[in-house]
N, C-alpha and C positions, 0 to 999 in steps of 0.2 A: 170209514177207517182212516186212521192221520197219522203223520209220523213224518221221520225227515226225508221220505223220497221210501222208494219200491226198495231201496239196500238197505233202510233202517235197522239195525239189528231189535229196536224195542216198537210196537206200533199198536196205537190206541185206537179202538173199536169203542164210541163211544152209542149207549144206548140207552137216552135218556137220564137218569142220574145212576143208573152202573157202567161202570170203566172196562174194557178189558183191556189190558197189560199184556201185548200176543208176542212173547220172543221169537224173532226173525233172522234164525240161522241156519236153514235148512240143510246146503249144507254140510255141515259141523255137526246134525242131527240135535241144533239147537244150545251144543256145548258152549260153558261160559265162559268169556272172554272180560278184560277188564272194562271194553267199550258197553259190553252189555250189563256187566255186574254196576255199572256209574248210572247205565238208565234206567235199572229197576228200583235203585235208591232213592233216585230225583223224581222220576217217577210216584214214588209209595211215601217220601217226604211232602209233596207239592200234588196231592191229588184232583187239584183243582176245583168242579162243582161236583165231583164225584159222593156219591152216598155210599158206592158200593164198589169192589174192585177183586176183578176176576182176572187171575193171572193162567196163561193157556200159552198156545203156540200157535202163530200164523197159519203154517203149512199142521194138513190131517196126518196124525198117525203117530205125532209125535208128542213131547213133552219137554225133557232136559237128560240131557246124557251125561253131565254134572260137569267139571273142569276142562277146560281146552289142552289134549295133552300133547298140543305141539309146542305149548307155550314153553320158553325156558323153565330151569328148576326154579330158578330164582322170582319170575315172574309169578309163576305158578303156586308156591309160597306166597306172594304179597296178595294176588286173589284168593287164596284159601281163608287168607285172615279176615279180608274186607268181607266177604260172604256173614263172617258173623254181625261186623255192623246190617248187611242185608237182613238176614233174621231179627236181629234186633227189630229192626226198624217195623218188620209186617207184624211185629207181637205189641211193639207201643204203638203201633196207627191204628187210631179210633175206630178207624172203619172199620165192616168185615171183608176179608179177606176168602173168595173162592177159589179153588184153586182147580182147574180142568184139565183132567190128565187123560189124554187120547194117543200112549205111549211111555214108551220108558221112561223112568225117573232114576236117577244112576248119584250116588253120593251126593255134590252138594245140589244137583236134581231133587232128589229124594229129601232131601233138607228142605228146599223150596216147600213141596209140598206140605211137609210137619208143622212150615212155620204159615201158611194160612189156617184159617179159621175155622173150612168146610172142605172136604176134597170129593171129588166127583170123577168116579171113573171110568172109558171105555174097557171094553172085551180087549184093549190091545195095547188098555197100560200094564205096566209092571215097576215093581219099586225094589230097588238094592242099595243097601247102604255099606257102601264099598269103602274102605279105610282100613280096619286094622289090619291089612296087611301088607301096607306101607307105609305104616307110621302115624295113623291119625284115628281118632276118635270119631265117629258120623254117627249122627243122628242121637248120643245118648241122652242126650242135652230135654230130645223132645219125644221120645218114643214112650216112653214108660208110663205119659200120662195119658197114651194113646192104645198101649197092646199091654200094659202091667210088666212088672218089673222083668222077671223070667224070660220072657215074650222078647222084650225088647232088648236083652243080654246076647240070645240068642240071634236074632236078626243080626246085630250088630260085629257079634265075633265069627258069624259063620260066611256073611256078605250073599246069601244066597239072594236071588231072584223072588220076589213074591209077584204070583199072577192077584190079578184083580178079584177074583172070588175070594181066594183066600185073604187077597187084604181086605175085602170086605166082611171077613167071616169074623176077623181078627179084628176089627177097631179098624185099622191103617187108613183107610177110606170108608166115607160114609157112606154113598150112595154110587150104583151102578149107571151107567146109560150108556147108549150107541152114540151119541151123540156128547159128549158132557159138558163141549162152550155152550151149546143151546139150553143145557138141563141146568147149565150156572146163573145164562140172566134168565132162568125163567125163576130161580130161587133167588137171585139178587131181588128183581123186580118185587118180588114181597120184601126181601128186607131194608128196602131203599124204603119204604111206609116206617119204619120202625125208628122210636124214639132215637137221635142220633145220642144224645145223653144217657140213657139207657143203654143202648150195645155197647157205648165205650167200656159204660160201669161191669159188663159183664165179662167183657173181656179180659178186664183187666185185676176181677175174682177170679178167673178162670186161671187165669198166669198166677198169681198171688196163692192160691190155692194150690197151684200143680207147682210152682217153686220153679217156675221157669225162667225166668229172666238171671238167678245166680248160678244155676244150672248151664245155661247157655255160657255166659262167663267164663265159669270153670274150665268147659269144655275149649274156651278159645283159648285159654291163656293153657292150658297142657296142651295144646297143641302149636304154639308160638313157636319153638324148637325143631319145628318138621323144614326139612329143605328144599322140597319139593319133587325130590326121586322118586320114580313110579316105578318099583318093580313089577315082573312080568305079569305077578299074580294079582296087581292093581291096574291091569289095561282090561280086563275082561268087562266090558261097559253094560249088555246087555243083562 
C-alpha cells in the first residue's frame, strides 16, 4: 500500500495491474473533503500502469458518508460542484471502475458509487441519496440507468436508506460479499486480461446509450445555485 504517509486521506493498494484508490478518513467516517475530492481526480486522471481501479476505503466497515458537514456553506458548495468534474472523470476514464462498498455510501458517497462501472457490496453497506431536502438533486443524473425511471424518482425524493439486499435486488449493486475489496481484485484481476480498447469502447456505449454524460451536466448546472446550507433534515448521514 503507498500514499503520502499513514495521514494520507487517498492511498493506493497496488496489485499487479489493479489499483485500489482506498479513501483514508476514518475519522470523518471517510467524508469528502476538498483535499480528498483533488486526490480522487488526480488519482482517476493520471492512473499510472493501472489496467483496472477499485475505489474502497482503507479502514473495514466503511465506504463514504458523502460531504464534510463541518465544512463552511461556502466551501461546501465549491466541493459539491467539483464532485461532478469527479464523476465526470470515473465515466470518461477508459478503465473499469470497481467500486467496494463495506459501508455506508450517503449522497455524494452514494454518487461515487453510481459513477463506477461495477459495485460490490458488504452485509454492512447501505446507499442513501440524500439531497432534496436541501436543495440539491443526487444521484438523478445516474440511477435510472441503474433501478429504471420509477425506482430512481423514488430513491431520490424519499432519501431513504437502501440495505444491500435490497440494492441488490434492485440493480443498485451488482454483487454481494463479506468481503468486497478482495471480491473487487478478484474481479479486476480478470478484467485487467481484457482488451484495454474494447472496455473503453464499451463503456463509453454504455454512457452514450444511457445519456449519461448530458444528464450529469444538467444535474450540475440546476444545482450551481445551492449555498451550501444543511438543514436539519439533510444531517441524517446514515
Amino acid at each position: 500500500m503507498s500514499g503520502l504517509g499513514d495521514d494520507a486521506v487517498l492511498l493506493r493498494r497496488v496489485e499487479g495491474r489493479v489499483h485500489c484508490l482506498l479513501v483514508n478518513r476514518p475519522s470523518r467516517r471517510n467524508a469528502l473533503d476538498p483535499a480528498l475530492v483533488e486526490a480522487l481526480v488526480e488519482a482517476i486522471e493520471e492512473p499510472g500502469e493501472a489496467a483496472v481501479l477499485v475505489l474502497g476505503a482503507a479502514a473495514p466497515g466503511m465506504f463514504c458518508s458523502g460531504a464534510d458537514l463541518d465544512l463552511p456553506d461556502g466551501e461546501r458548495a465549491a466541493l459539491s460542484d467539483r464532485l461532478y468534474d469527479l464523476y465526470g472523470e470515473m465515466r470518461r476514464c477508459p478503465l473499469p471502475i470497481v467500486a467496494a462498498l463495506d459501508g455506508p455510501a450517503v449522497g455524494g458517497g452514494a454518487q461515487l458509487a453510481i459513477a463506477a462501472d461495477v459495485r460490490i457490496a458488504s452485509s454492512r453497506a447501505r446507499l442513501r441519496f440524500a439531497g432534496a431536502g436541501h436543495g440539491l438533486a443526487v444521484g438523478a443524473w445516474g440511477l435510472p440507468s441503474l433501478v429504471g425511471r420509477g425506482r430512481a424518482a423514488e430513491l431520490c425524493l424519499s432519501m431513504r436508506t437502501v440495505a444491500s439486499e435490497e440494492a441488490l435486488a434492485i440493480g443498485l449493486v451488482d454483487t454481494l460479499a463479506e468481503t468486497p475489496l478482495e471480491a473487487a481484485l478478484e474481479l479486476g484481476a480478470g478484467l485487467a486480461r481484457l482488451d484495454p480498447g474494447a472496455v473503453a469502447r464499451v463503456k463509453r456505449g454504455i454512457d452514450e446509450a444511457s445519456g449519461l454524460a448530458e444528464a450529469l451536466r444538467a444535474e450540475r448546472a440546476g444545482n450551481g445555485a445551492w449555498d451550501g446550507r444543511v438543514p436539519s433534515v439533510g444531517r441524517v448521514t446514515g
